[in-house]
C-alpha positions in Angstrom: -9.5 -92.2 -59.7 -11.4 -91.0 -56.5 -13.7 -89.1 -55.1 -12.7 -85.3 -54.1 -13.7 -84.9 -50.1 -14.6 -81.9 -50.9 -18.1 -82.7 -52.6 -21.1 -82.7 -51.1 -24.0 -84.6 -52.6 -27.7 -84.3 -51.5 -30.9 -84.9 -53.1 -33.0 -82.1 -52.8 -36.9 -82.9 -52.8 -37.7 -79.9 -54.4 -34.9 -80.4 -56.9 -33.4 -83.6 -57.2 -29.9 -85.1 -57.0 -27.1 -81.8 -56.4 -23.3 -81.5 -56.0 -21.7 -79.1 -55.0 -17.7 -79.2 -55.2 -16.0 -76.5 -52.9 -12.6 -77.0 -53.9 -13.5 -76.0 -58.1 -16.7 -74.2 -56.7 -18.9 -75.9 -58.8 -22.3 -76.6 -58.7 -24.4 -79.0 -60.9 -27.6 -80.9 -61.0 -27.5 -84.8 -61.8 -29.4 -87.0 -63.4 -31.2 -89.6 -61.3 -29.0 -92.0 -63.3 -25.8 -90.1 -62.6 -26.5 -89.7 -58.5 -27.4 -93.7 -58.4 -23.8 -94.4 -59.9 -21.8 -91.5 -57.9 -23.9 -93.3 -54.7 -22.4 -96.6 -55.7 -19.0 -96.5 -56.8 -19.1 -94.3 -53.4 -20.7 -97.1 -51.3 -18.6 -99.8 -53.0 -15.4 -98.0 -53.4 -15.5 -98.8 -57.2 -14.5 -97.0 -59.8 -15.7 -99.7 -62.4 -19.0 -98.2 -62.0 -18.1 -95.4 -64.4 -16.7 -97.7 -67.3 -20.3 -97.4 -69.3 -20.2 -93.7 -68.4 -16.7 -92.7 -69.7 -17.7 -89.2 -70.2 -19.7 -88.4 -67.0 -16.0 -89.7 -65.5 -14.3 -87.2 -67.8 -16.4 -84.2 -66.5 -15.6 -85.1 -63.2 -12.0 -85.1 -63.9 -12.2 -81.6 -65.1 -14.2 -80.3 -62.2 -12.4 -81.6 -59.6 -15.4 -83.7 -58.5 -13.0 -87.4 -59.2 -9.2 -86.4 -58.9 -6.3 -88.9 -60.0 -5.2 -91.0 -57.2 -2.0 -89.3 -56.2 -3.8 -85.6 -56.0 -4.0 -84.1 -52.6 -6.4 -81.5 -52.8 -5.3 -80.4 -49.2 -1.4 -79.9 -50.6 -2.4 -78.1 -53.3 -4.6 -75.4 -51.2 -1.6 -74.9 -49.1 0.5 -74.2 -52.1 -1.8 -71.9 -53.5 -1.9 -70.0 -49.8 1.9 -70.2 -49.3 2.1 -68.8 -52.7 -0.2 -66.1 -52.3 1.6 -65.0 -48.9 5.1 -65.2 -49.9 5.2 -63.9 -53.8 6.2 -60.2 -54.9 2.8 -58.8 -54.1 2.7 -54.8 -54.1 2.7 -53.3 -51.0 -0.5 -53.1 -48.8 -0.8 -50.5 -46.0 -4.0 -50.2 -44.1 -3.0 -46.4 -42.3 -4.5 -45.0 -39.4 -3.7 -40.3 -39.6 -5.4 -40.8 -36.5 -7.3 -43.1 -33.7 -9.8 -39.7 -32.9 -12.9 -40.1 -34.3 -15.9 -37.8 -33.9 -18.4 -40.4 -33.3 -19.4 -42.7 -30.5 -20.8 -46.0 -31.9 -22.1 -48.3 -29.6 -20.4 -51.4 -30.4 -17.1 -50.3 -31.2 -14.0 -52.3 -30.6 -11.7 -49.1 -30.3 -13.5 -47.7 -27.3 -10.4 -47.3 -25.5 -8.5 -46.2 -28.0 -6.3 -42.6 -27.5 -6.6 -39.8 -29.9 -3.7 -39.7 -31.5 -2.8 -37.8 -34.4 0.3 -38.4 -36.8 2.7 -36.0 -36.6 5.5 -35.1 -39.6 7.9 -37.2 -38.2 5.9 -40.3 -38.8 5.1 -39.1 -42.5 9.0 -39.3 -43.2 9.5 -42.4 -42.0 6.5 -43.9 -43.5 7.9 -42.8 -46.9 11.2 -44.3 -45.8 9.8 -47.7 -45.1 7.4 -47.3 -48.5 10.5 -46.5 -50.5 13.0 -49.3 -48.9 10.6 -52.0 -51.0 12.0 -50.6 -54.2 10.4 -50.7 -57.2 6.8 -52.3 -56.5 3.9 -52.8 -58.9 1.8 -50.5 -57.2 0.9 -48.8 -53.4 -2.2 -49.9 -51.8 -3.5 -47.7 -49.1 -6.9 -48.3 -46.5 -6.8 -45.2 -44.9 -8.7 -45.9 -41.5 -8.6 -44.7 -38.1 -10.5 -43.5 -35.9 -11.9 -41.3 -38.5 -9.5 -40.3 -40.9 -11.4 -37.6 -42.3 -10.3 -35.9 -39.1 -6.6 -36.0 -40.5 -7.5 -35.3 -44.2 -4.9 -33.2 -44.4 -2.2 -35.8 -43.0 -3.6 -38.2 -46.1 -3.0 -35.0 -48.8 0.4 -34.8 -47.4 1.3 -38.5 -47.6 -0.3 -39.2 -51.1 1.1 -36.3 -52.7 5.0 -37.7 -51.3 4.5 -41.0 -52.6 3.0 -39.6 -55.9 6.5 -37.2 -56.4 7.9 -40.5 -55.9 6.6 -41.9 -58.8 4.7 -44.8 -57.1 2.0 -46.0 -58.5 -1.0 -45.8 -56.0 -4.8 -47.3 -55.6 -5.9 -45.9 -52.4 -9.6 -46.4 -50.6 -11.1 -45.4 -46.8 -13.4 -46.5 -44.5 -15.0 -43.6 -43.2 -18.2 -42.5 -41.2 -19.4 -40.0 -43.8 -20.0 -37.6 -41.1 -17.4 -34.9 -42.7 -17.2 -35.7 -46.2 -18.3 -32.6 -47.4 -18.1 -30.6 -50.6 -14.3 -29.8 -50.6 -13.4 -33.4 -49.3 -15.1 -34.8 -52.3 -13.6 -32.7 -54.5 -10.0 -33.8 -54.2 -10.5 -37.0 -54.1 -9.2 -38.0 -57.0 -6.4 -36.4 -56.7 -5.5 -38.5 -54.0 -6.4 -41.5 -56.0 -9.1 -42.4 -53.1 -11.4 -45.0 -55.9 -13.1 -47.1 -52.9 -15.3 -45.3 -50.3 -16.9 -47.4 -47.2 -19.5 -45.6 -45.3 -21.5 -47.3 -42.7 -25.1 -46.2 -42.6 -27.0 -48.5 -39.7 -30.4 -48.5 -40.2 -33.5 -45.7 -40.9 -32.7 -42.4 -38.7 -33.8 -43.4 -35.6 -31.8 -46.6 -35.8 -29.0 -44.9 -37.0 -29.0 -42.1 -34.5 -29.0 -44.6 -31.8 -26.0 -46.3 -32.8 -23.8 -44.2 -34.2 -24.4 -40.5 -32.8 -21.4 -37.9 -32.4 -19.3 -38.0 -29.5 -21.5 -35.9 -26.7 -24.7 -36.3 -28.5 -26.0 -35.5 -32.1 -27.9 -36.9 -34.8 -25.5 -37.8 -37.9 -28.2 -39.8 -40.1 -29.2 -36.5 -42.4 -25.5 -34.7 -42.4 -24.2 -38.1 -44.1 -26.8 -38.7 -46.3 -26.7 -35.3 -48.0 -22.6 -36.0 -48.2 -23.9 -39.0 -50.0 -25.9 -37.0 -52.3 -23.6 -34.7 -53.6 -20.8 -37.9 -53.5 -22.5 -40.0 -55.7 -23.0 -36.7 -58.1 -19.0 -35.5 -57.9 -17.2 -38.5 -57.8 -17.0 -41.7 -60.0 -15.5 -43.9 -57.9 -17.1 -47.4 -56.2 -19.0 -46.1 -53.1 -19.8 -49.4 -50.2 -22.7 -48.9 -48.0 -22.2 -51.0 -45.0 -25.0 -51.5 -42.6 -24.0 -52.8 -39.5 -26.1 -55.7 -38.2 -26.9 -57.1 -34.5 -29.7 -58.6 -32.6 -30.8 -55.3 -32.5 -31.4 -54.2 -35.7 -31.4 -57.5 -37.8 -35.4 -57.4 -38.6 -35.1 -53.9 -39.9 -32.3 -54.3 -42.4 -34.4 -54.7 -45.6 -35.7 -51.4 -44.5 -32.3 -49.4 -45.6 -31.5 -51.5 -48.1 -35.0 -50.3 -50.2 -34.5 -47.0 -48.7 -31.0 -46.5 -50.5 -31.7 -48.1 -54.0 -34.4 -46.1 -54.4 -32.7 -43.4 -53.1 -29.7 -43.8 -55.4 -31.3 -45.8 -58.0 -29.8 -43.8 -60.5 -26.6 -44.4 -59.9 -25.0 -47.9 -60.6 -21.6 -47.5 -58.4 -22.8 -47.8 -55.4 -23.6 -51.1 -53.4 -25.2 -52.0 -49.7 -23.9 -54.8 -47.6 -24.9 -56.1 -44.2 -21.7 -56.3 -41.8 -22.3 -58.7 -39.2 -21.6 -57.6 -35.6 -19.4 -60.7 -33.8 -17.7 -60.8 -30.8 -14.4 -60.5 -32.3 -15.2 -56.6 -33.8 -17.5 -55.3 -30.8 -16.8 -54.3 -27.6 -17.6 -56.3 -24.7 -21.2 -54.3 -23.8 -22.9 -55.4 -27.0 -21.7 -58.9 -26.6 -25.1 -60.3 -26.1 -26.6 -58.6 -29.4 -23.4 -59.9 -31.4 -24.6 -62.6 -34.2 -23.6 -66.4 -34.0 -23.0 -68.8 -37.1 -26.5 -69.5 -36.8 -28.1 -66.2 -36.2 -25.8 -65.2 -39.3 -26.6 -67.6 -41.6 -30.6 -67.7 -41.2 -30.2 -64.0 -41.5 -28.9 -63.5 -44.9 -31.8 -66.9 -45.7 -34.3 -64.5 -44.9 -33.0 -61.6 -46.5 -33.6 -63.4 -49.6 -37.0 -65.6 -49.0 -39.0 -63.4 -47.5 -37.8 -59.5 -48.5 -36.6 -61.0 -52.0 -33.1 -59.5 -51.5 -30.4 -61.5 -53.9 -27.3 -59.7 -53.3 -26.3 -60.9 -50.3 -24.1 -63.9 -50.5 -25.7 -66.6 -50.4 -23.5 -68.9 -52.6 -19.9 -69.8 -51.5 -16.9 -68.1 -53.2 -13.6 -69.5 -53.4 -11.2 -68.3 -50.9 -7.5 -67.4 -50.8 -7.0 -67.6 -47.0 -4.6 -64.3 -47.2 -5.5 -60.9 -46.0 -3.7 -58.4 -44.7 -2.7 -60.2 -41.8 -0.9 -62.9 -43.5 0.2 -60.9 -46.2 3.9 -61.1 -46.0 3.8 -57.3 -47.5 0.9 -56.1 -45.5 1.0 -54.2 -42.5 -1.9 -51.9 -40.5 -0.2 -48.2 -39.3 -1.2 -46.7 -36.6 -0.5 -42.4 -36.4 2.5 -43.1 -33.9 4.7 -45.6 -36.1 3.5 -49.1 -34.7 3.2 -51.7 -36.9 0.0 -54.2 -36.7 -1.2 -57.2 -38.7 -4.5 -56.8 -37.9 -7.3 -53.6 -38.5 -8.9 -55.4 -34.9 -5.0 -54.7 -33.5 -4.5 -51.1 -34.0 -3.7 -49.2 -30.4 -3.4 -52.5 -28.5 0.5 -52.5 -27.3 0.9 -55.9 -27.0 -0.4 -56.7 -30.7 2.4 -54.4 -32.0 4.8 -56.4 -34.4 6.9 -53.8 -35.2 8.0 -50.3 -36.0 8.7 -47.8 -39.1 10.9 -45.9 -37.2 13.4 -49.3 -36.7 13.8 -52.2 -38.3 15.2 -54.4 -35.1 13.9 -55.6 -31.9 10.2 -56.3 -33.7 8.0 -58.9 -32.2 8.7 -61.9 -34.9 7.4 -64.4 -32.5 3.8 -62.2 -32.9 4.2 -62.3 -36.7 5.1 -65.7 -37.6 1.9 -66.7 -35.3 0.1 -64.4 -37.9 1.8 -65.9 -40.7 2.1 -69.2 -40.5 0.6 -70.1 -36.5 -3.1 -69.9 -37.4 -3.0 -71.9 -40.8 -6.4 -74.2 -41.0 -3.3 -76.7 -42.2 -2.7 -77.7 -39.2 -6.2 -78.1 -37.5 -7.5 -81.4 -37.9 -10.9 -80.2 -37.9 -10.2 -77.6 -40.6 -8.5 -80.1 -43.2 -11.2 -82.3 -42.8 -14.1 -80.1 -43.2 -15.3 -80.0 -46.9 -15.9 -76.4 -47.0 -12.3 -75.6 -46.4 -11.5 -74.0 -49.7 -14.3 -71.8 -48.9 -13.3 -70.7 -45.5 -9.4 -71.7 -45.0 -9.7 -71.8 -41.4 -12.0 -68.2 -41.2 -10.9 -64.8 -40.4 -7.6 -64.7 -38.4 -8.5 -62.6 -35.8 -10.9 -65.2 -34.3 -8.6 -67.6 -34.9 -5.7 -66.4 -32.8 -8.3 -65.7 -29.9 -9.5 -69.0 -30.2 -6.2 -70.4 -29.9 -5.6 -68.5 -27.1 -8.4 -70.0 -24.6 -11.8 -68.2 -26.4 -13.3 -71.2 -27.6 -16.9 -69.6 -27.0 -15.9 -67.6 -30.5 -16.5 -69.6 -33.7 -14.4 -69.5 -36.5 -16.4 -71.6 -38.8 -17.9 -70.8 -42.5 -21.8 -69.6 -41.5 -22.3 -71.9 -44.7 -21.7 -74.9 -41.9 -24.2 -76.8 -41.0 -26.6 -75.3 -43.4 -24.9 -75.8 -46.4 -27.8 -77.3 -48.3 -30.2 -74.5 -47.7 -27.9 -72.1 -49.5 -27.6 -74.5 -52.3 -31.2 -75.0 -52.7 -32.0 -71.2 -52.8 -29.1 -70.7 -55.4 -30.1 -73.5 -57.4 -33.5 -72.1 -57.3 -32.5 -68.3 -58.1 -30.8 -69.9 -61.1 -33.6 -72.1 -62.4 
């Protein structure tokens, strides 16, 4: 037997001995008894310490805490990653009707983008390239843009091609809210839209500051009321996602009561800070973008001193895959191009392919995406112990930190202060 490297042991003055395994993302409390023989065998390298304690060695076994001595933990994530990449997934599309979107936020990332609108050419060869995967287990669509609200009638179009198809489809957007009115709302289902984002950034002056329509215009009201009558037509799983800076990070408690009690009669709805990083905002709100510090004693605080539990403050176990690894996932923008990335969309030389051929795509581009950025072969990342939890962080900020940007961290915010978050789980548990 030995020790897992991915434990991490601590004895917590307000609490005691604590492990904490991130590989079986586990989480106990010892005995003072237990922590002085893990401490031992540890500092001895002796396993003989757990002959009197057969059991305790039997629990570890199961939780991945002690592991046989031929495991490798660090072979076994990669299998589980390569296997999640590489199987029969169904198809994931994140598509873009258009890059034109009727508001100007101030940190957005697609600044420069053109507005472009998809025209019917596009359409057929998107069902083309949907339909040359044969029989999948089912069609996942983003639809994203720009604003793809602006291009509704582009998505009823699409949808209702793949549905006379006979595919089945789960579909959600990302939208501002701005023109989800009445009508929008009403066919929703119909287009099999279940998953609605909608970013909402702060009270309505804070809101109104940041995300204002293109020439001027307050927004704040006009999507709350679409919210309203949402929540009341529609039975889907609605995301509220309040974007977060420098800026605005004292006032987020703020919304968050504001919409529960709001919408506290409704129970499919949820808020959710989204934390504004270098690698999603343009290069003017740079210096209100959050570090790993800045992001971690944020969501601390959300919790200890506005009493606000659903942010995450324990780790999760993570797969490593997203779209951009996702052997059958790809990000379409309105003119054909084919990304790996939502950060890519509109950017020419992150282009990796095309619906409209199947030749002469940039392979080099994708195998960086798919196998170039794995945390398997970064020394630092296989011998961090929160790997299982992180698996080398979102790819996006890993290819630009390949690429000379080492000022952008790609760590787990849990780093560094892992303990903290333990101690305020273990405590919201107790």
């Amino acid at each position: 037997m030995k020790w897992s490297q991915f434990n991490f042991i601590f004895k917590s003055e307000k609490y005691g001995p604590l492990l904490y395994n991130s590989y079986s993302n586990i989480f106990i409390s010892l005995t003072e008894e237990d922590h002085e023989i893990i401490i031992k065998s540890i500092k001895d390298n002796d396993m003989s310490n757990f002959n009197k304690r057969p059991n305790l060695a039997i629990n570890f076994l199961r939780s991945k805490v002690l592991i046989e001595d031929h495991v490798d933990q660090i072979k076994e994530l990669r299998l589980r990653q390569e296997i999640t990449k590489f199987s029969n997934l169904p198809l994931s599309l994140t598509i873009a009707p258009t890059t034109e979107c009727n508001f100007e936020c101030t940190y957005c990332y697609e600044e420069s983008r053109l507005p472009i609108y998809m025209e019917d050419k596009t359409e057929d060869a998107l069902i083309d390239f949907i339909k040359s995967y044969g029989k999948i287990p089912y069609l996942y669509i983003t639809w994203y843009g720009g604003e793809p609200l602006m291009a509704f009638d582009r998505i009823e179009s699409i949808t209702k091609r793949i549905l006379d198809e006979k595919i089945p489809l789960y579909a959600s957007i990302v939208t501002n809210g701005y023109l989800l009115d009445k009508n929008i709302i009403s066919k929703l289902k119909q287009n099999r839209i279940r998953k609605i984002q909608i970013t909402v950034d702060g009270l309505e002056k804070q809101h109104n500051t940041t995300r204002p329509l293109i020439g001027g215009g307050d927004t704040f009201n006009k999507i709350l009321q679409n919210i309203d009558t949402l929540l009341k037509d529609w039975d889907g799983k609605l995301s509220i996602r309040v974007n977060i800076s420098k800026n605005n990070d004292k006032d987020y408690h703020k919304i968050y009561k504001f919409l529960h009690d709001n919408y506290k009669d409704y129970d499919n709805f949820h808020v959710y800070p989204g934390i504004v990083q270098n690698v999603n905002a343009c290069s003017s709100v740079g210096s209100c973008a959050f570090d790993r510090d800045h992001m971690s004693n944020f969501l601390i605080d959300q919790y200890q001193k506005h009493k606000i539990k659903d942010v995450q403050l324990f780790p999760t176990y993570n797969s490593g895959v997203c779209i951009a690894n996702n052997l059958r996932g790809y990000v379409l923008g309105p003119e054909g191009n084919l990304f790996k990335c939502w950060n890519d969309i509109g950017r020419k030389e992150m282009i990796v392919g095309n619906i409209f051929k199947r030749t002469g795509w940039n392979n080099t581009l994708l195998a960086e995406y798919m196998c170039g950025l794995s945390p398997f072969e970064d020394d630092d990342c296989k011998k961090c112990k929160l790997l299982p939890i992180c698996m080398g962080g979102c790819l996006s900020v890993a290819l630009k930190h390949k690429n000379g940007q080492k000022n952008i961290d790609k760590c787990s915010f849990f780093k560094g202060i892992i303990k903290e978050f333990l101690e305020i789980t273990y405590s919201m548990k107790k």
